[in-house]
Residue, then its C-alpha position, 0 to 999 in steps of 0.5 A: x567229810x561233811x558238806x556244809x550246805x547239807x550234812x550228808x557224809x562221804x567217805x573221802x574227800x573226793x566224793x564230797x567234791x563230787x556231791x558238792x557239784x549238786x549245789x552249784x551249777x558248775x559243769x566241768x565236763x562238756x561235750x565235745x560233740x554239742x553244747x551240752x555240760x555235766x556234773x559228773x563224767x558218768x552223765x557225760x558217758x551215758x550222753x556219749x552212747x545216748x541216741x543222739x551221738x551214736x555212730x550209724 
């Protein structure tokens, strides 16, 4: 699986519809808590234990 914008490889087809979101804007996962989006659902994670939404 290439990327045609780049020709990095990937092993499977959804890791190179993961890597594809680097060159676009799209941000399908969005917090439920503030304005803010991800491309990936790991950025989002580490936004939720951020500072910013910890529990007090």
């Amino acid at each position: 699986y290439v990327c045609e914008t780049c020709g990095i490889r990937c092993r499977k087809p959804s890791m190179l519809k993961k890597h594809i979101r680097t060159h676009t804007d799209h941000r399908p996962y969005h917090c439920r808590h503030c304005k803010f989006s991800f491309k990936t659902k790991g950025n989002l994670t580490k936004h939720m234990k951020s500072k910013a939404h910890q529990k007090k």
